[in-house]
N, C-alpha and C positions, 0 to 999 in steps of 0.2 A: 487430677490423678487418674480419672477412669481414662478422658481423652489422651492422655498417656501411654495409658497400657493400651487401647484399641491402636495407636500408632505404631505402637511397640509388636505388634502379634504382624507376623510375617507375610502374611496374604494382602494387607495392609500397605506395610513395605515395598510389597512391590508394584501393588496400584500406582506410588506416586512416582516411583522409579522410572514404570514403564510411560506415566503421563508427560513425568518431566523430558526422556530421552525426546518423547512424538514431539513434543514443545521444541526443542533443541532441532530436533529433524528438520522441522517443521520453517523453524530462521535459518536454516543454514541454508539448506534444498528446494527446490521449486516443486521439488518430484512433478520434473516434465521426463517422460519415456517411459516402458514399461520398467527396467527394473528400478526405477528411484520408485515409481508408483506399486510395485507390490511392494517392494521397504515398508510404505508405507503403510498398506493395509495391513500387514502383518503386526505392525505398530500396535496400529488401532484397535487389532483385532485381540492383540495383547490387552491392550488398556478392557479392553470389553470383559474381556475373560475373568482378570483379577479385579474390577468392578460386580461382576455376578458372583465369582465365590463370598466377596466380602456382603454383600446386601443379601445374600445365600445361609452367612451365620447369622446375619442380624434376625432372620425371617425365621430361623427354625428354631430359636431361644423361646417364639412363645407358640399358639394356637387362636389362629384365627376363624372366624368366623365365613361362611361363602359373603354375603352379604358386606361384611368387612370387606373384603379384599374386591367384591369388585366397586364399593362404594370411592377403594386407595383407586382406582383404576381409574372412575371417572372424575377423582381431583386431580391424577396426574395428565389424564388426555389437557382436561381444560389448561392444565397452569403449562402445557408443553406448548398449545397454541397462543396460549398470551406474549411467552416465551417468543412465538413467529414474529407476533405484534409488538414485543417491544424493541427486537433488533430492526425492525422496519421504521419502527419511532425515533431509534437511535439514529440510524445510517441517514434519514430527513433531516435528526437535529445539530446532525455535523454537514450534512452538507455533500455528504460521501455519496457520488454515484453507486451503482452494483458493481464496474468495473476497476472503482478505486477502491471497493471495500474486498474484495478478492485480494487484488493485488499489492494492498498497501504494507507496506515493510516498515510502517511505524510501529514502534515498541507497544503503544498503547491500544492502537484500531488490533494489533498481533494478538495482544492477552485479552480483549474482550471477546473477540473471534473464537479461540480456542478456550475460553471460559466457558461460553456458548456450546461450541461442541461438545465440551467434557460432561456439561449437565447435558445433553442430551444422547450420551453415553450413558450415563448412571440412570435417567426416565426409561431409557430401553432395556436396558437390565432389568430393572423393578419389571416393567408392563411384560418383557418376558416369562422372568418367575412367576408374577403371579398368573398369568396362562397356563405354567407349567403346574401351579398348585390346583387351579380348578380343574384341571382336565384330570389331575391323579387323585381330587378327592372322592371319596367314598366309592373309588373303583373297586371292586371284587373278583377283577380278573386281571391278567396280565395284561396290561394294555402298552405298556414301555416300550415295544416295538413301533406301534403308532407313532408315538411321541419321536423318539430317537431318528425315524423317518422324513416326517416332518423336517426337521433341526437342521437333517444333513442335506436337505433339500435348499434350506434358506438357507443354508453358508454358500452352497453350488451354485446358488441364482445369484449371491450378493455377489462372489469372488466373479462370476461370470461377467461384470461391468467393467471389470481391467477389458476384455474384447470387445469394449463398445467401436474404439478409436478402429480396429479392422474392420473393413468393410468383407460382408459376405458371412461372419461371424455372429450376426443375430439371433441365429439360430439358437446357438446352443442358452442363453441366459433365457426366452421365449420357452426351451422344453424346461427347462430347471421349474422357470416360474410355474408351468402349466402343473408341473407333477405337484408342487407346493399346494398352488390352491386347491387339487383336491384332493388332498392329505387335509389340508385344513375343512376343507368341506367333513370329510371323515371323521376326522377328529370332532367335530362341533355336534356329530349325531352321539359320539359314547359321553355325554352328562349324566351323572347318576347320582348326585346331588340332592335336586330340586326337589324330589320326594319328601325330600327330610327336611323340608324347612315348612312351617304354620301358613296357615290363607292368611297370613297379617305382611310376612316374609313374602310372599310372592309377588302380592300387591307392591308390594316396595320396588320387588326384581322385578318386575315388569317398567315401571318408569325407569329405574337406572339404567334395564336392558337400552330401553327406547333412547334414553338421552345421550349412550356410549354409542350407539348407530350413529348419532347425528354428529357428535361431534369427532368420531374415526372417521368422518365423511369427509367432514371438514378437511383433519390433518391429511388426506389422500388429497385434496383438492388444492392442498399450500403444497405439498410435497409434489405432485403432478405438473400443476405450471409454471409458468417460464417466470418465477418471480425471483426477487431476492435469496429469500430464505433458500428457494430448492438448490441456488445456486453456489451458495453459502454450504451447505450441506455437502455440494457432490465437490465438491472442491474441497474440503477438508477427507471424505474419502467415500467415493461412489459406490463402494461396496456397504458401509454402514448409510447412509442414502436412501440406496436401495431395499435395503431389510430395514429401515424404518418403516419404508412402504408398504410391504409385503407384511410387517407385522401388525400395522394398520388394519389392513386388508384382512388379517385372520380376526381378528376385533370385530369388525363388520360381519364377516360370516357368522361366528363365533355366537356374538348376541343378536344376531338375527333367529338363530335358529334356536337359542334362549330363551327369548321373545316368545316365539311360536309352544315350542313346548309347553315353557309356562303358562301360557293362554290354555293348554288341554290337562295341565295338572289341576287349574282351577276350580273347576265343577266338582270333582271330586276332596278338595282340601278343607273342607269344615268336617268332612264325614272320617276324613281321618285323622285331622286335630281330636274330633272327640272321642273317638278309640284309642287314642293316646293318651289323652287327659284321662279315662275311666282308665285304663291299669297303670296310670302312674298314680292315681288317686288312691288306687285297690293296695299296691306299694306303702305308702305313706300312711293309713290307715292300718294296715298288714302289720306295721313297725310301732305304730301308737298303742296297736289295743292289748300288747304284749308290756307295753311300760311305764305306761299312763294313767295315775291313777286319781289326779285331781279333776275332777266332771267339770268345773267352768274351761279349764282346757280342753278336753275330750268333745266337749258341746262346741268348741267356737271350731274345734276341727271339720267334725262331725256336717256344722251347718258350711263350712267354707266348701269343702267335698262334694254337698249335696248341689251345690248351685253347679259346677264342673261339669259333674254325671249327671244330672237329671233337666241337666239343657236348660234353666231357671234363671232366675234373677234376685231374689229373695230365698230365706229361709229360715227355719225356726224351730225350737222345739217347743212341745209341753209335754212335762211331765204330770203321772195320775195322781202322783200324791201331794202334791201342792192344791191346794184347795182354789186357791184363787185364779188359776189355769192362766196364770204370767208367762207371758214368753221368754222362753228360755234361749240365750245366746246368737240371738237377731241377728242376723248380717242382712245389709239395705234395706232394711224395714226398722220403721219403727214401731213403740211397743201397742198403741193408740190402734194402727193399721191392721198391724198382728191379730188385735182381740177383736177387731170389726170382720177381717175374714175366718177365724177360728169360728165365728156363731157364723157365718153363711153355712160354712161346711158342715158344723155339729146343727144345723137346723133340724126342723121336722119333715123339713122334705130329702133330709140327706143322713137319717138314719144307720144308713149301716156303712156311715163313713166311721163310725164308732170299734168295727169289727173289721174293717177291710179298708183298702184302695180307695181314696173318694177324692171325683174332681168337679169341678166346678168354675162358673162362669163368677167374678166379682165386682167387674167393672162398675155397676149399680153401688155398690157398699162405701166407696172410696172413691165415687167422683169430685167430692168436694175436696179432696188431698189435694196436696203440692204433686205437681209433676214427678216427683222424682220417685214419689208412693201410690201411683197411677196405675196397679195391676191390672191384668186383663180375666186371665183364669188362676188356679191354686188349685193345690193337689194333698192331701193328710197320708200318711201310713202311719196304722198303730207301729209302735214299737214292742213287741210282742217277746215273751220269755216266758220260760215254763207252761204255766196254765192262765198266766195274766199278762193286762196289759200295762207297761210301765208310763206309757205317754205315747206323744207323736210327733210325728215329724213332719214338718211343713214346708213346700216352695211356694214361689209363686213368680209367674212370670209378664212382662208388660207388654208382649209381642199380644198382637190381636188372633193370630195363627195358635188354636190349642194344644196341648199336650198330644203328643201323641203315641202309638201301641211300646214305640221304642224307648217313651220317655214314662210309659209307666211301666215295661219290664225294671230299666235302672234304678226307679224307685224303688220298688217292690224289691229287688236284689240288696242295694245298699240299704233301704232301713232294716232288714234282717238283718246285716251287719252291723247296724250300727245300735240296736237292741243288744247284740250280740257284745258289743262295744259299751256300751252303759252298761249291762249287767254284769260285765267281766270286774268293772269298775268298783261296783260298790259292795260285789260279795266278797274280793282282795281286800276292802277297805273294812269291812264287816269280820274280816276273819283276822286283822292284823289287833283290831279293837277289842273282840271279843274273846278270842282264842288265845292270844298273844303269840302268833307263830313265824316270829319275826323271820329266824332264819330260813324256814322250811320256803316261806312266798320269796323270800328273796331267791333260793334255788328257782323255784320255780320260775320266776320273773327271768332270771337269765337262760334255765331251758326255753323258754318263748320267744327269745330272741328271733328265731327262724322257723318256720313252721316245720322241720324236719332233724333232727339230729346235726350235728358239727361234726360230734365224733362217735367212736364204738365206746362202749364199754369195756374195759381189761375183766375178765373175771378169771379166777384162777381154774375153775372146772366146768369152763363153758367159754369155745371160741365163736366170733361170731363176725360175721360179713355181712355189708348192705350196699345195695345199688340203685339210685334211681335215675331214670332219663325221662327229664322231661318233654311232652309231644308238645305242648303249649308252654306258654311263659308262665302260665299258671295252670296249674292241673287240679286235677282227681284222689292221685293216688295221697296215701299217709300211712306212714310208718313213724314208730314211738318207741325208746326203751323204760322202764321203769325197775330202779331199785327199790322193792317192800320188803318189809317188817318181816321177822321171823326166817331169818335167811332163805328168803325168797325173791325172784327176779323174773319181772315182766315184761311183755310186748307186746304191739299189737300193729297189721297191717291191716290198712283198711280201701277201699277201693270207693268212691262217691259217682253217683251217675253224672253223664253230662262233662262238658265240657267246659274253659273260660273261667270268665267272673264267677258265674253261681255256681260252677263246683267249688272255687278256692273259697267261697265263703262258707258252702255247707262243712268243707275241710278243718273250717280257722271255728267252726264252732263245735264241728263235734273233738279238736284237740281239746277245746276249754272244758267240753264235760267229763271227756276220762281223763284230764288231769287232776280234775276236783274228786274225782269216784274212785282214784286210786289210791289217794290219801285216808280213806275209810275204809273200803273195801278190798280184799285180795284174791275172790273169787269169781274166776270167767266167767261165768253163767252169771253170777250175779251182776256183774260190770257192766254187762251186754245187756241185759233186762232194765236195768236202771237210765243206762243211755238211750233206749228204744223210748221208752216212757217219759226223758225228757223232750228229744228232739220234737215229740208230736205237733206240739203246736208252732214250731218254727220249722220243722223242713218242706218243701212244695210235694204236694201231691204226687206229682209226677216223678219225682227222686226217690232215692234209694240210697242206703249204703252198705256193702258186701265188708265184713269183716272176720278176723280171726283173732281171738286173743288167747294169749300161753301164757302161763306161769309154771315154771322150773324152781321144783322145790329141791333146793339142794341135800338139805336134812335127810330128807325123806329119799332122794334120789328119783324123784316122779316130777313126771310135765303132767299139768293139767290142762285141756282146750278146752273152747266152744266156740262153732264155727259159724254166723253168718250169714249165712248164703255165697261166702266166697269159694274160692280155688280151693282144691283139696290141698292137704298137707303131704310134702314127699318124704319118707323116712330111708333112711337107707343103713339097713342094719346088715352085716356079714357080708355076704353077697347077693343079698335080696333088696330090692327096693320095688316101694309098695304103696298106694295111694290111702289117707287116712279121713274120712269122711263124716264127722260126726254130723248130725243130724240139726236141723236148723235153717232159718230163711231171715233173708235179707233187713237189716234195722230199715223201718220206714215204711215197710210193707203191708204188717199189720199192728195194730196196739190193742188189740183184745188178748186177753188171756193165751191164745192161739202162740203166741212167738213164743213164748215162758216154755207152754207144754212141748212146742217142738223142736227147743234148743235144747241139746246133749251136751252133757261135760263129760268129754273124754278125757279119761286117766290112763299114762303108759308109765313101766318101770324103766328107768333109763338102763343103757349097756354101753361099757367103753365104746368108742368111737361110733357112737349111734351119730347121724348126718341129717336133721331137717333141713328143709326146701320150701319155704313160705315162696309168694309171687302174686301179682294180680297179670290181669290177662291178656296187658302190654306181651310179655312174651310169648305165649300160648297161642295166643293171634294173630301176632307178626304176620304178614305176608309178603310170599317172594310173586315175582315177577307175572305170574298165572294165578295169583290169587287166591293161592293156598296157604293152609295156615302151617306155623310150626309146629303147633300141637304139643302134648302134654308125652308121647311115647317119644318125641325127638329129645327130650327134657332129659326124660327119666335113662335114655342110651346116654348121655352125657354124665350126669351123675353117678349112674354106674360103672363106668371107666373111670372114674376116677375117687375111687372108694379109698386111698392111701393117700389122696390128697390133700392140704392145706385148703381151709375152709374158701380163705379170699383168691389160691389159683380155681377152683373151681368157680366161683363167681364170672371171674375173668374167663374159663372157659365156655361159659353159658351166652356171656357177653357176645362174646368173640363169632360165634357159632348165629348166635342169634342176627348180628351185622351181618354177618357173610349172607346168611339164610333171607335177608330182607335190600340184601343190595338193590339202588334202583329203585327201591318201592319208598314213600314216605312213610315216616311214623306216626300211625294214627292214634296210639294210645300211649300213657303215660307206663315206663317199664318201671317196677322195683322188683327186687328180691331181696331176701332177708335167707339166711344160712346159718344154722347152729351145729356145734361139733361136741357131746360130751364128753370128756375126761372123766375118769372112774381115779380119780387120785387117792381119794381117799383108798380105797380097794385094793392100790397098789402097793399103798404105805401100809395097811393094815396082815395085807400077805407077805 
């Protein structure tokens, strides 16, 4: 039924139409002279045509692989030269000179001949397209012109073989060819592929490059001499002959310079395998510690992740409150090995592997192992939360070559996260037990879905707009809404130092603590005091985090802030607009008393169509071309023209202003803004 319908579909149709007519041509005519022999190319060049659209649908139904397609390349070279070999095996086992197999007008030497050509019609189609698919994949430029250049090149060189038989006329198929190859040469330098494939993938594309050289060599070497085959070929029609040659020919160039490339993507392809594995690990992770709430799953993630990023071979945990210090959720270790290197590391000469970073040499511990538990060095991080430590986390690796400064940032970054990750785990599981607050973690569990908002809130007397762009795949910046108790409505933007990995993680931990402290509490100052006080023993010294948190009491009609260390607040009341600065410095700064005394909770009475302006200093900083900033007064001309505005056209205008403003220049920091618009409804229903 399917082989039906594929006959049935019209492009199909006229492959065999136009096959059968060239077959018919073919018995009836000698095509000796030029026009019986362009009939014929025309033929041919028909059969060619509706042979590539149909192998053209077949090809775009799925998504293939680079490595795929040129692995189809070098089964089709090979079975097209066996293909040589077995019409030369045939035409010896009949007995058929080359002169009798040309020329024989037996019905059966007629259909094995034109059998013969038609598949290697349908092999040049295929090896065409897929040419055509490596050269347009993972382009990001127009390159169609190239291509289509090329094409019209090899039709001009192939059709140029009708003027072989003139003498004087070599010329022009000689320029045709010459402009082709270096079209081809051109074409073989825009690859832009190869980057994207792993040091496992190149390794591979390197031999298949190497063995498609050898055997394009080949078919130029059967197609070139005076043998059967080539003869066979240009007599069926020297124009397809010919552009078999020539597409040989781009084959060889093609993976030669494949070849070469790949030989210099080399050196570089482990270092960026493993920057790909750490934020696709940081992904996966990112999405677990939001919905995960069984720890034998969390742990077997946890240790699969850490082997990825931390460049290892083993891993482990222990946890503090298990007395027996069993390792927890082992991957290539077992449990025996585990507790032989955990006492290297917890020894008396490795003390303050207890409170920090500790690595060490094991080899000694675990020489009498099996091979396969034969480590060299190992490496602990506490797993650390609040003011204690929950347990640890272990690698260890078999390379004799030690850990090094790169493999113990990773650490040090991922087990904060993955501390971050346990304890997410068991205070969910703690609050669903003890509390019974089924519904409320369920809310919550689906706001964590994404570290940032999906959508706005509707509120009936309060509009509200947000933007962010991200400079990295993972950032800094966070923004949050919160509906509280007492008809009251929260937020908070917040700005993390740094860049990458360890912002997104300092990010993904400080959402987990004001999501937990907004459920108690509804008081900025207090919010902001209490998340200072947790983060201490988990954020790096050297960080910081710049925040602003609001809460808009509606009752009441009053915003309450406290700000920080971030961007001031922009208000825009009447036709005044005016910066709002409450007093305060950055979570992470300090945790003495000092942050409490100098964070202010500013209180304002709201007024119809009063305009906040939240922001971190993605826009403020922007720079255009001379390396100026946009600054906070280009901000605030913006927002003031448009004081009768729609919260989210001004957004878009801020946007807009901000692009134009930094044309040219990259985006070095992560943009958000957040935009609030009171409505005095009540006010208006009461007057």
């Amino acid at each position: 039924m399917e082989l039906t319908t594929k006959i049935s579909q019209p492009r199909t149709q006229f492959f065999l139409v136009t096959a059968a007519g060239l077959f018919f041509f073919r018995m009836l005519f000698s095509a000796d002279g030029f026009s019986l022999s362009f009939i014929n190319e025309i033929l041919v060049l028909l059969v060619f045509y509706f042979s590539l659209l149909n192998l053209n649908g077949l090809l775009s139904q799925k998504q293939f692989s680079p490595l795929t397609l040129v692995k189809s390349l070098l089964f089709l070279t090979l079975v097209t030269i066996l293909l040589y070999m077995f019409l030369a095996g045939f035409r010896s086992l009949l007995g058929i000179d080359e002169l009798e197999l040309l020329t024989a007008n037996t019905l059966f030497v007629s259909v094995i001949t034109f059998a013969f050509d038609l598949l290697i019609i349908v092999i040049l189609s295929y090896l065409f397209l897929v040419f055509r698919l490596l050269f347009f994949l993972k382009q990001r430029k127009n390159v169609k012109t190239y291509f289509t250049a090329l094409l019209v090149f090899l039709a001009l060189a192939s059709f140029a073989t009708l003027l072989d038989e003139y003498s004087g006329w070599d010329f022009v198929k000689m320029a045709f060819t010459a402009n082709a190859i270096i079209l081809m040469t051109i074409n073989s330098l825009k690859i832009s592929w190869i980057a994207f494939l792993t040091k496992k993938e190149k390794k591979q594309l390197l031999l298949f490059a190497f063995g498609l050289i050898i055997l394009f060599g080949i078919s130029i070497s059967l197609l070139n001499s005076e043998n059967g085959i080539s003869k066979i070929l240009n007599n069926f029609s020297s124009s397809l002959n010919y552009f078999n040659l020539l597409l040989n020919i781009y084959g060889v160039i093609y993976f030669s310079f494949l070849f070469v490339i790949t030989l210099f993507h080399l050196p570089t392809a482990e270092a960026f395998d493993r920057k790909a594995t750490e934020v696709s690990s940081l992904q996966i992770l990112s999405r677990l510690i939001n919905r995960v709430l069984d720890f034998k799953e969390l742990g077997d993630t946890i240790t699969d992740l850490a082997i990825k990023v931390c460049n290892a071979d083993a891993a482990w945990i222990m946890l503090t409150d298990d007395e027996t210090n069993t390792p927890v959720a082992p991957k290539n270790v077992g449990f025996v090995t585990a507790d032989k290197i955990q006492s290297v590391l917890f020894s008396s000469k490795n003390k303050h592997a207890l409170n920090e970073i500790s690595f060490a040499s094991v080899a000694v511990c675990n020489e009498n192992e099996t091979k396969n538990e034969q480590f060299c060095y190992a490496a602990s991080a506490p797993l650390k939360s609040y003011n204690n430590i929950n347990g640890y986390l272990f690698i260890a690796k078999k390379s004799e070559v030690p850990f090094d400064d790169e493999d113990r940032n990773a650490l040090e970054t991922f087990s904060d996260y993955a501390s971050l990750a346990i304890e997410n785990a068991k205070l969910l599981k703690s609050s669903i037990e003890k509390e019974r607050l089924e519904r409320e973690l369920d809310v919550a569990r689906e706001m964590q879905q994404k570290l940032l908002p999906q959508s706005i809130p509707q509120l009936e007397r309060l509009d509200i707009s947000s933007v962010f762009v991200p400079a990295f795949e993972v950032g800094g910046d966070y923004y949050d809404f919160f509906n509280l108790p007492n008809n009251k409505f929260g937020f908070i933007i917040a700005d993390v130092s740094g860049k990458g990995i360890s912002a997104a993680f300092v990010m993904a931990e400080l959402r987990g603590i004001v999501e937990s402290l907004v459920l108690t509490y509804d008081n900025p100052k207090e919010i902001l005091v209490k998340t200072n006080a947790i983060i201490e023993r988990t954020l790096e010294k050297k960080s910081f985090i710049t925040a602003v948190f609001g809460v808009f009491d509606f009752t009441g009609e009053k915003l309450y802030l406290s700000r920080a260390g971030h961007s001031s607040i922009l208000l825009l009341r009447d036709d005044n607009i005016r910066e709002i600065l409450p007093r305060g410095v950055g979570l992470g700064l300090t945790y003495s008393g000092k942050f409490e005394f100098y964070l202010e909770e500013y209180s304002l009475q709201l007024k119809e169509n009063d305009i906040f302006v939240l922001y971190t200093d993605g826009i403020t900083e922007a720079k255009d071309g001379k390396m100026a900033d946009f600054g906070v007064a280009t901000l605030k001309n913006i927002i003031s023209a448009s004081k009768d505005e729609a919260v989210d056209t001004i957004a878009k205008k801020i946007m807009t202003e901000v692009s134009l403003f930094s044309q040219g220049t990259p985006q070095h920091d992560d943009i958000t803004l957040l935009l609030f618009k009171w409505k005095n409804n009540l006010e208006k229903q009461h007057g």
